[in-house]
N, C-alpha and C positions, 0 to 999 in steps of 0.2 A: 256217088257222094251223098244223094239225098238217103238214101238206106243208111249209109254210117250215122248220119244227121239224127236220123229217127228215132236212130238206134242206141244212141251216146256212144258211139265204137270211135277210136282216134283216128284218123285216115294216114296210111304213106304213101305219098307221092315218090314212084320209082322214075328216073330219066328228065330229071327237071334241070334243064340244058341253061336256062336264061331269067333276071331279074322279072319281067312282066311274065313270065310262067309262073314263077315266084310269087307275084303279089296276088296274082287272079288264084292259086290257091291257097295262099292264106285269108285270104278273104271269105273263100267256102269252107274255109276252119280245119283242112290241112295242116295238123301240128308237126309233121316228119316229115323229113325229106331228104331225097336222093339221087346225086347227082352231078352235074361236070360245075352247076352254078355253086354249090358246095366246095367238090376237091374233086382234081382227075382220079384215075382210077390211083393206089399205093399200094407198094409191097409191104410186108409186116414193120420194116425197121424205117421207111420214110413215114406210114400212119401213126408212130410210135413218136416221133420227131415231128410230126406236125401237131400232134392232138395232145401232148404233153407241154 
């Protein structure tokens, strides 16, 4: 993280299961993120129905 930092590169966060995962990397400026605390995994036509 401290390389993206350095770097001004945006960081994503793959596998972020829970809120205090959550907050501890936004706090190190983790803008993306990915993961079950987001949405379980969707096939095309339930991501379509959820994100619309």
């Amino acid at each position: 993280m401290s390389f993206a930092k350095e770097s001004e590169l945006k960081m994503i966060a793959e596998g972020v299961e829970n809120g205090v995962q959550l907050e501890y990397l936004r706090s190190q400026g983790v803008s993306l993120i990915q993961g079950y605390v987001d949405s379980k995994p969707l096939d095309a036509k339930a991501f379509f129905t959820w994100k619309c």
